[in-house]
N, C-alpha and C positions, 0 to 999 in steps of 0.2 A: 508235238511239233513235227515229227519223224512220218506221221501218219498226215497231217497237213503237206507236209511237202511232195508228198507222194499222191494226194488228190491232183494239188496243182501239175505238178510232171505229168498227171494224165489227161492234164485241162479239164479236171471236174471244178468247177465252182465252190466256195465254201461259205455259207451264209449263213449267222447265229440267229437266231430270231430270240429275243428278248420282250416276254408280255412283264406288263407294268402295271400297279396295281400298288395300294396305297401302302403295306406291308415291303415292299421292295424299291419305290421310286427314288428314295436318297442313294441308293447304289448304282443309280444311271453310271457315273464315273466308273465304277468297279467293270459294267456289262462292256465299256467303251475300251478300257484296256484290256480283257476278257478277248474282245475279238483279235486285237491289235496282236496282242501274244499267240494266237493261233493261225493268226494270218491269214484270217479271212476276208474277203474280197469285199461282202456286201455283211451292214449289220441292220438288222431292223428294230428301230425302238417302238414294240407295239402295244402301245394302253390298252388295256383289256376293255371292249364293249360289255356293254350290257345285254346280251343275247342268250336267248342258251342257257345252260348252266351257270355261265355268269350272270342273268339276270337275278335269279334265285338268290346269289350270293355278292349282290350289288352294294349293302348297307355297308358290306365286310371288306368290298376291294377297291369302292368309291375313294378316290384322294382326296387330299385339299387342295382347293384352287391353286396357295400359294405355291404347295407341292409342284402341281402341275408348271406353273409359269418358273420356276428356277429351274426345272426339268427341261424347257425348252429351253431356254438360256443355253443351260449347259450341252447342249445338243447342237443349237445352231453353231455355236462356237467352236465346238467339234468339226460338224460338218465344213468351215472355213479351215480350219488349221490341218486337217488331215486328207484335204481334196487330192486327188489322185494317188490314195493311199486305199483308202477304204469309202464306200459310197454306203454311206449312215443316210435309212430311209426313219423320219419320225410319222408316225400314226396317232394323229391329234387323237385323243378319248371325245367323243364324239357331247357327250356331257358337257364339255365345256368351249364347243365350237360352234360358230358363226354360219357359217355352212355344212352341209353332208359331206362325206365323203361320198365317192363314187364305189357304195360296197362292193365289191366284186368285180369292180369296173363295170356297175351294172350288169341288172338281173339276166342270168342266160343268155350274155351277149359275148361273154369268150372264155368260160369256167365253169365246170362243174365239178362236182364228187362222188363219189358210189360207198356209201357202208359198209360194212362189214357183211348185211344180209345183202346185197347188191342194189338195195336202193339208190336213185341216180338222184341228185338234191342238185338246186341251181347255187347254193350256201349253204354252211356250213348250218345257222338255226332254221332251214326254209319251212322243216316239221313243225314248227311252233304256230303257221298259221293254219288254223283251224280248217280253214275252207278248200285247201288245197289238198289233192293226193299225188301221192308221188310212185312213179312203176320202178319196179325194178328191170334191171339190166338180166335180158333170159329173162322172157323167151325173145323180147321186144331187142330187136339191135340199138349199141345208143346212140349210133346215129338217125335214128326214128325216133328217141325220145327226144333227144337233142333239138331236132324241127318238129315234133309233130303235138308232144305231151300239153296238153293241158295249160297242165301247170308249169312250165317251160315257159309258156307264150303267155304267162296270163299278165307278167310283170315288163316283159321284152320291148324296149324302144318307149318310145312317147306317147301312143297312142289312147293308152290305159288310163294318163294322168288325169290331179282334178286339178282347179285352179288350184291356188296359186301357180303349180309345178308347172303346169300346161300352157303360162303362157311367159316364162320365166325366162329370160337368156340363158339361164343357166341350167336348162333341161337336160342339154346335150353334154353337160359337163360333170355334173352329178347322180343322174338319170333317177331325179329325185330320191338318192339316198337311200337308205335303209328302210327295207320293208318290213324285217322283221321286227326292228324297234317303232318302225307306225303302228304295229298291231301290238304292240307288248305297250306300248305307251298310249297312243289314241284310239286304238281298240279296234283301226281299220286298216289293214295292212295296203292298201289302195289313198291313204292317206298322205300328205305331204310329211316325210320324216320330220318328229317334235325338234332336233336337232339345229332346224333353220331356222335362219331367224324373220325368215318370213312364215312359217308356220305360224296359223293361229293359236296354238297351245305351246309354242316356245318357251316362253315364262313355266310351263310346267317343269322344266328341264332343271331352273334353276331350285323350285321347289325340292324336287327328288334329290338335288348336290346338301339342300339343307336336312334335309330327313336324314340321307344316309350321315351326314357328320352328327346330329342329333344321337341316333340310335349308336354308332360307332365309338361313342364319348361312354355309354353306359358299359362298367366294367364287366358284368355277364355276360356281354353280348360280344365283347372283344373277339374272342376266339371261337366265336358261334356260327362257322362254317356248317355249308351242308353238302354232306360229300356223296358223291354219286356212286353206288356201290350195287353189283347183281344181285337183283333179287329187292331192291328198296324199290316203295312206291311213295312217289311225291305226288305233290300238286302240278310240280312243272313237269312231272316224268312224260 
């Protein structure tokens, strides 16, 4: 608390990010007064995507519907009783949403990352599509990647989209959603994210929620995590 108060004295912000995942969701309460006691400004309750490293280990972090829906319960309630205390942002798991989110606020439209080897990514999984390369930062300024790369521009704005996305009211609001779960899911990262429920393959969505509780129920597979460690080579590495 001594070390919180002296963020704030110096007007630094202090913000918990809380990823959520089927192992930890009945402790939403625990993450809410977690932040409250440290005196954090903003909390994030963030369900873990299935991207990345979390796809690989999707069967193991996947929750239960019910899970999820007494999760928002207890969130929104939050979010009413502690307004101008703390600003509780919830991040639907995208598994069991109606719509996209707008990943990133959409692709290379005001975010990016750089790696540890200085590759510049528009998302945190953008390596996971096949067809795209990414430069690193040095020799290329990133503000030359930023406008000019490739793969930058390949997702940016509207223009890229297929139907449905393309003629959607909701183009400009979601920027059709996750590209790295189009390609992890429909195999086409230029696809409309499975997520929606105007995708053609949306029903897939709900398949993959019953698979991962299928395999999740078998006792071997409970704690069948796959952990990403130097020097391992996976399928998804």
């Amino acid at each position: 608390k001594r070390q919180t108060g002296r963020a704030r004295a110096a007007g630094l912000p202090l913000t918990i990010n809380a990823p959520i995942h089927r192992h930890n969701i009945e402790e939403v309460p625990e993450f809410i007064d977690l932040a409250l006691s440290l005196g954090a400004e903003r909390l994030e309750i963030a369900n873990v995507q299935y991207a990345g490293w979390a796809l690989t280990n999707r069967d193991q972090l996947m929750p239960e519907r019910e899970a999820v829906d007494r999760q928002a319960e207890i969130v929104a309630e939050a979010q009413e009783r502690l307004a101008g205390i703390i600003n509780i942002d919830f991040v639907t798991p995208d598994y069991f949403a109606i719509y996209p989110k707008p990943c990133m606020g959409g692709w290379a439209r005001d975010a990016f990352m750089v790696t540890p080897d200085g590759t510049v990514l528009p998302c945190h999984a953008a390596q996971t599509i096949p067809s795209l390369s990414f430069e690193r930062f040095e020799p290329r300024r990133l503000s030359s990647i930023w406008a000019d790369s490739p793969a930058f521009n390949a997702f940016r704005g509207t223009d890229w989209m297929q139907e449905p996305c393309r003629g959607c009211e909701r183009r400009e609001i979601d920027w059709g959603g996750c590209r790295c779960q189009a390609m992890a899911i429909a195999g086409d990262a230029a696809a409309t994210d499975p997520a929606c429920a105007k995708s053609p393959i949306h029903a897939r969505m709900a398949m993959l929620i019953d698979e991962a509780r299928r395999i999740a129920t078998v006792p071997s597979r409970e704690e069948a995590f796959v952990y990403r460690r130097i020097g391992a080579v996976t399928e998804s590495a």
